[in-house]
DRENDOKOL-426406 format. One line per field, with one value per residue (C-alpha): residue number from 1; x, y, z. Coordinates in steps of 0.2 Angstrom, whole numbers. Layout:
% DRENDOKOL-426406
pos <- NUM; ... .
east <- X; ... .
north <- Y; ... .
up <- Z; ... .
% end
This chain:
% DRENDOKOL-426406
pos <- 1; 2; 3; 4; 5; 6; 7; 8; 9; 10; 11; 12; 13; 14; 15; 16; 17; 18; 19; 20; 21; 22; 23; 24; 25; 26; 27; 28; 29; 30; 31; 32; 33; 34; 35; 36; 37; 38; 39; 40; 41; 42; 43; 44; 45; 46; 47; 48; 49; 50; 51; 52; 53; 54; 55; 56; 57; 58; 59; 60; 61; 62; 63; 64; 65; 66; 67; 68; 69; 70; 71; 72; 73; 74; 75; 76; 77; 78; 79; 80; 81; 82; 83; 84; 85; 86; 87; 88; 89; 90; 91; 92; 93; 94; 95; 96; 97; 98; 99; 100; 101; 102; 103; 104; 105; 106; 107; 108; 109; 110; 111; 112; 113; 114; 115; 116; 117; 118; 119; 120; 121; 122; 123; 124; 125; 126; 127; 128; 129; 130; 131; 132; 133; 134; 135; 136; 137; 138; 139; 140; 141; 142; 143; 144; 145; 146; 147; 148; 149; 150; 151; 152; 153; 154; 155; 156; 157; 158; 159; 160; 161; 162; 163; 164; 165; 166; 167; 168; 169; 170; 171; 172; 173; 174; 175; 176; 177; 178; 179; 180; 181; 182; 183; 184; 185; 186; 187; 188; 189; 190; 191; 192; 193; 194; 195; 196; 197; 198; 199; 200; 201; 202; 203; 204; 205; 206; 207; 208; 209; 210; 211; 212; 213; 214; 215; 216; 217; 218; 219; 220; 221; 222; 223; 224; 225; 226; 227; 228; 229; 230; 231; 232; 233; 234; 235; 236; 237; 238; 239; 240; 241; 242; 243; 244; 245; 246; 247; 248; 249; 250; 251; 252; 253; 254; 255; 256; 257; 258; 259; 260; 261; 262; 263; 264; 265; 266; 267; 268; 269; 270; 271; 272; 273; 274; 275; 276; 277; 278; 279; 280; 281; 282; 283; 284; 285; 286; 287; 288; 289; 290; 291; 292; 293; 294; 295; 296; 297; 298; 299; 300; 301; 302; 303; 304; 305; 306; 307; 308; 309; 310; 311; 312; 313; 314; 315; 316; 317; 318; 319; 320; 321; 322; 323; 324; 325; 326; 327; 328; 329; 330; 331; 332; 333; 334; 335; 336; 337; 338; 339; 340; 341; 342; 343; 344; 345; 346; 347; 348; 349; 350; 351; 352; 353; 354; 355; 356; 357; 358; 359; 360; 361; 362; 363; 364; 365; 366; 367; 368; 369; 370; 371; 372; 373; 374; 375; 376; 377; 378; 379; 380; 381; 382; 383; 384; 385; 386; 387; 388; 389; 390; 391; 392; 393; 394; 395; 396; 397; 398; 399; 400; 401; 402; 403; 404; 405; 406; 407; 408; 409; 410; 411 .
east <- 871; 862; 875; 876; 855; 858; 872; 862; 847; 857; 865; 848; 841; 858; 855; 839; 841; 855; 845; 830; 845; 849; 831; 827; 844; 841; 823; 827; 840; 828; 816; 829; 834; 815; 812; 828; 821; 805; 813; 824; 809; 800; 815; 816; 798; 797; 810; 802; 787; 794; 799; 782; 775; 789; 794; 778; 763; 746; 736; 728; 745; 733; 724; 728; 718; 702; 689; 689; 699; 715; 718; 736; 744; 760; 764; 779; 776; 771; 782; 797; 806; 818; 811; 801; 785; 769; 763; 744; 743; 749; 734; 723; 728; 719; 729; 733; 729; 721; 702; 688; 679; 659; 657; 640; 635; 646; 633; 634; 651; 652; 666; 683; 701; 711; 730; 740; 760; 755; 744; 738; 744; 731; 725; 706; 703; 688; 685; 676; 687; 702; 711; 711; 723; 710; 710; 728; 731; 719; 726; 744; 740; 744; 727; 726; 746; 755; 751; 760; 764; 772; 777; 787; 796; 804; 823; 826; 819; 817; 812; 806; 809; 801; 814; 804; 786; 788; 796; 807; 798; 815; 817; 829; 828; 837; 840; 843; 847; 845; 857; 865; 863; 862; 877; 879; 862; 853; 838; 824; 810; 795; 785; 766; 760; 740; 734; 718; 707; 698; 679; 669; 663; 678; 689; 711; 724; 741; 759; 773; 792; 804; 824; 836; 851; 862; 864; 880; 890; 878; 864; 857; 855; 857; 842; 831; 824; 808; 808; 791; 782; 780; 764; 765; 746; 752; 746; 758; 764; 783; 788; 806; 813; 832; 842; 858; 866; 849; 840; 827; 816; 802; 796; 783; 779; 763; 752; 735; 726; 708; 706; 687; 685; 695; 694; 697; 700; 695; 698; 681; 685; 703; 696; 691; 703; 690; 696; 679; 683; 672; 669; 677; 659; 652; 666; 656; 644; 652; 648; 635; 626; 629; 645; 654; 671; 682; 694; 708; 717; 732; 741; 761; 774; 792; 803; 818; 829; 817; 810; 789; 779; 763; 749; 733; 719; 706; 690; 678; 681; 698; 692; 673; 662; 661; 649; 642; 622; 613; 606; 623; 634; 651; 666; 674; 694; 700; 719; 732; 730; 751; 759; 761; 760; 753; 735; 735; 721; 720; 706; 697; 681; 671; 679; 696; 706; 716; 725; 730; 727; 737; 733; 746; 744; 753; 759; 777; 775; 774; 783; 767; 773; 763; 759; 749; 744; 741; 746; 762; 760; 757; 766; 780; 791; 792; 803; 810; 817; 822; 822; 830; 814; 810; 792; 787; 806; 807; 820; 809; 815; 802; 800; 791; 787; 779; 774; 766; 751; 751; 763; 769; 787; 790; 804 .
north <- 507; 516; 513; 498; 494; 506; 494; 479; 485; 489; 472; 466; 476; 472; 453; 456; 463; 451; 437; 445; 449; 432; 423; 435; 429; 412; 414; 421; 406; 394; 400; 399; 382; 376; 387; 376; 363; 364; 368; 350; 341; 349; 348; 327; 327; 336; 322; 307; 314; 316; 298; 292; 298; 296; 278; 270; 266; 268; 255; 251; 251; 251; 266; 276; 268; 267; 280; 275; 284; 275; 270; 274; 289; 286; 291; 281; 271; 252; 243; 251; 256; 271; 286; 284; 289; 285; 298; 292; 294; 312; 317; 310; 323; 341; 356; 369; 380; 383; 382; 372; 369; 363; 350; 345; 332; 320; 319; 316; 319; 339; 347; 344; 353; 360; 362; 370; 373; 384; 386; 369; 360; 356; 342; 340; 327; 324; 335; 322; 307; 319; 320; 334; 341; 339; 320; 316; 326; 313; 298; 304; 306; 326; 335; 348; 344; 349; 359; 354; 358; 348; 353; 343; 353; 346; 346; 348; 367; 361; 378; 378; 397; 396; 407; 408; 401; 393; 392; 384; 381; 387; 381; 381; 371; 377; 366; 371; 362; 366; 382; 377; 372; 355; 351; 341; 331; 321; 329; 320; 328; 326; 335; 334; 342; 345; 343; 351; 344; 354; 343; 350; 337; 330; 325; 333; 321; 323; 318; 314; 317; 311; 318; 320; 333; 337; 353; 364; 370; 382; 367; 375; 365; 373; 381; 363; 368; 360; 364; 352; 367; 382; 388; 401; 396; 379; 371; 360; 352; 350; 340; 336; 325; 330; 317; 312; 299; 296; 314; 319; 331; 338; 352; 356; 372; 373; 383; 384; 392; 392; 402; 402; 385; 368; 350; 347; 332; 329; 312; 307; 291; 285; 267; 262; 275; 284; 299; 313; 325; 340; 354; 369; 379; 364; 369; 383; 382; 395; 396; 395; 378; 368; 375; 360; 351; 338; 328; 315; 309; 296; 294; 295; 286; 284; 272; 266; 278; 292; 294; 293; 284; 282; 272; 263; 271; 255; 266; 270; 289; 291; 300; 310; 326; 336; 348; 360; 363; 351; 335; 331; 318; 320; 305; 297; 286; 272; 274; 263; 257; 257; 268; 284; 296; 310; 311; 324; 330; 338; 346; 359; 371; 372; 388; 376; 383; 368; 366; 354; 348; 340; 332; 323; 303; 302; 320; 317; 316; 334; 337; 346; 351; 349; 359; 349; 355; 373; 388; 394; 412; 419; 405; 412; 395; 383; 367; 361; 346; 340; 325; 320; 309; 299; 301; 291; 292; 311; 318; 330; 338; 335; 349; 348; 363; 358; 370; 368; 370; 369; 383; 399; 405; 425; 429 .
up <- 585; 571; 562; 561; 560; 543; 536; 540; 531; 516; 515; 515; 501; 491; 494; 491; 474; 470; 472; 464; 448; 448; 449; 433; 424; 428; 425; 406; 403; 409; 393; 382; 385; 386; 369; 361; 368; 358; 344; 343; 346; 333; 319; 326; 324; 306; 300; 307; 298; 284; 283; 289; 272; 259; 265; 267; 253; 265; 270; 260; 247; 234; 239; 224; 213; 223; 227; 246; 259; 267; 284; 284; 274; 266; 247; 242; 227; 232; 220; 224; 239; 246; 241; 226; 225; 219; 203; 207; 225; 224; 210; 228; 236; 237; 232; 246; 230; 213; 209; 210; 194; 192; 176; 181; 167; 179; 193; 208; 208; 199; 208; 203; 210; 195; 195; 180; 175; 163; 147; 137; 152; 168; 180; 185; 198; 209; 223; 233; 228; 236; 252; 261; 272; 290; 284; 283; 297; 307; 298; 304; 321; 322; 321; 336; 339; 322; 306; 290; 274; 260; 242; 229; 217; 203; 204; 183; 177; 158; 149; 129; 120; 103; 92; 75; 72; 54; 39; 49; 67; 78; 96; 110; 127; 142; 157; 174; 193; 207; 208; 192; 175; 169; 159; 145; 149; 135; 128; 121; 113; 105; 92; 90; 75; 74; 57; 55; 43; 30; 29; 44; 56; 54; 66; 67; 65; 71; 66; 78; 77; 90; 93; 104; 107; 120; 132; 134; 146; 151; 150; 134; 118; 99; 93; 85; 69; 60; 39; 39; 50; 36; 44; 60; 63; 64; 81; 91; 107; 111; 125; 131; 143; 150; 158; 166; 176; 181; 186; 175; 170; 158; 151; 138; 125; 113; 102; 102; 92; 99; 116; 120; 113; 119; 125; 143; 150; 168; 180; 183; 194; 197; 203; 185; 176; 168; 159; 154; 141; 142; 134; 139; 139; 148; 164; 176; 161; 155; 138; 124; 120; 104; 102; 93; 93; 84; 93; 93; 106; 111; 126; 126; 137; 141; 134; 146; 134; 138; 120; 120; 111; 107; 118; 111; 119; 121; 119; 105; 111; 108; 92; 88; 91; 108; 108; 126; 134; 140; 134; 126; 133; 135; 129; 142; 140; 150; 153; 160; 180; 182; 168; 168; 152; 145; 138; 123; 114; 99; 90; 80; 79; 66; 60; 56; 72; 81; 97; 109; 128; 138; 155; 165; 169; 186; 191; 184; 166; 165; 179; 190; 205; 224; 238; 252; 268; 280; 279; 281; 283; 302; 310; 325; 321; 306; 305; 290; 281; 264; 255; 237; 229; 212; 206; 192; 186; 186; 202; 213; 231; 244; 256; 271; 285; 302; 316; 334; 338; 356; 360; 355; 353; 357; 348 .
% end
């Protein structure tokens, strides 16, 4: 009888433990399949997102070229469709990176976010005129639910070496995709030649020259040689534009000579296309007062054959005398509502050094690229998704990361 009371009790605690076993295993593939669960809906949902931006203008569609906020966020470009994008939405947006700058002879207004690719090359745009990432996360309907993060990288690396600095002016231009080079693509370029002008006050003029070569098998092109450059202290900007069946990209190279002392332009209003040029001193007031400039400036385009050309500037400033401090004003340009370019500045101090400036009109025309959005850092899980995009002609690849915000995934 004790026996068999023993035996019972151990087939109790065996069932017992089995089912105990079994509720953990079940209980651990449960959580797998909710976690995988959450992961599909977040991948579906990083797409449909994606889409939500890229193939839809904002309301309104015109919101671009205004100072008001949209009702509806979308970026694609109004007068196309697909995924093409619009160059002048995307300045509106505030950078996930970079600085702030203070120009405060633009009151109210005095705070402006600065984006750069590089030396010579930067975008200023109005802080209080830009979308921020809380804002379009509220317009889009995810605030509290999702954080996001998109960034638009051009496709075309298009990479300028300067091989000998006169006598002749030597360069090479290398080309590169993503994960391989850009074979036998069509280069045009552009030269900008700053000529300093020898009577003080007087403002630099500037000489263009325009060609085109092609890339190799290893998307290089021949070294491009320039006998018209016999000066190393020549200052210049070199701009080329690779293409091929369709996918394009830029690059730039330049020389400055002048490092404390430039010309800067900065996007004062995007609803009346004002352009200010300040003074670099004037920027975080960060130099001396009175401290004078020359300049000239033009404004260059794409043909459909992707040569540039030159644009008539419509103001009265495209050409003068910029000095810093206080009580004097700064020029101001009017560009284009709907074409894209590339403003370039030249000028000079009064000891005879030249440079140039250059500020993109519509982020693609010097290929800039975009980061929008959070943080990615700390996050446990991040969807992703890709898209193949046009901006303003130039091929970018759209990237975008999304991440709950509701729930957390214990790896």
């Amino acid at each position: 009888m004790a026996s068999s009371t023993i035996d019972h009790l151990v087939s109790v605690i065996v069932f017992i433990a089995a089912i105990v076993i079994f509720l953990g295993l079940f209980s651990q593939t449960n959580q797998t399949a909710l976690t995988y669960e959450r992961h599909r809906a977040l991948s579906t949902k990083t797409s449909d997102l994606l889409d939500t931006m890229l193939l839809n203008p904002g309301l309104p569609n015109d919101w671009a070229r205004s100072n008001n906020m949209p009702t509806g966020f979308g970026v694609q470009d109004p007068e196309f469709t697909q995924y093409q994008l619009s160059p002048f939405s995307l300045m509106r947006l505030s950078p996930s990176s970079g600085t702030t700058v203070e120009f405060d002879k633009t009151l109210p207004d005095t705070l402006y976010n600065e984006a750069s690719i590089g030396a010579d090359a930067s975008l200023l745009t109005s802080k209080a005129q830009a979308l921020n990432y809380s804002a379009v996360s509220k317009l889009l309907g995810i605030n509290s639910t999702y954080g996001f993060q998109l960034s638009l990288t051009p496709t075309i690396t298009v990479s300028i070496v300067e091989n000998q600095a006169a006598s002749p002016l030597s360069l090479t231009i290398t080309t590169y995709g993503t994960g391989f080079p850009f074979v036998n693509a069509v280069v045009n370029y552009c030269l900008m030649l700053v000529n300093t002008n020898p009577n003080p006050g007087e403002c630099p003029s500037y000489s263009i020259q325009n060609g085109a070569v092609s890339t190799d098998t290893s998307g290089v092109t021949a070294p491009i040689t320039f006998p018209i450059v016999t000066n190393a202290n020549q200052a210049y900007a070199f701009i080329a534009y690779a293409h091929l069946d369709g996918v394009v990209g830029v690059g730039y190279h330049t020389r400055s000579l002048t490092n404390d002392q430039n010309v800067i332009p900065v996007v004062e209003n995007t609803a009346t296309q004002t352009v200010a040029l300040a003074h670099s001193y004037d920027l975080n007031n960060s130099g001396p007062p009175n401290s004078i400039l020359t300049y000239n400036s033009t404004l260059l385009i794409s043909r459909e054959d992707y040569s540039l050309r030159e644009l008539a500037i419509g103001s009265a400033n495209s050409s003068g005398i910029l000095s810093s401090g206080i009580g004097y004003p700064y020029p101001s340009l009017t560009l284009p509502s709907s074409t894209t370019g590339i403003l370039i500045v030249t000028y000079q101090n009064s000891a005879g050094q030249s440079g140039v400036k250059m500020m993109p009109w519509g982020v693609s025309s010097l290929a800039f690229p975009i980061t929008f959005g959070g943080t990615i850092g700390g996050q446990e899980w991040i969807a992703t998704d890709i898209r193949q995009v046009i901006i303003g002609g130039v091929a970018y690849q759209a990237k975008l990361a999304l991440w709950s915000l509701g729930y957390q995934v214990n790896n």
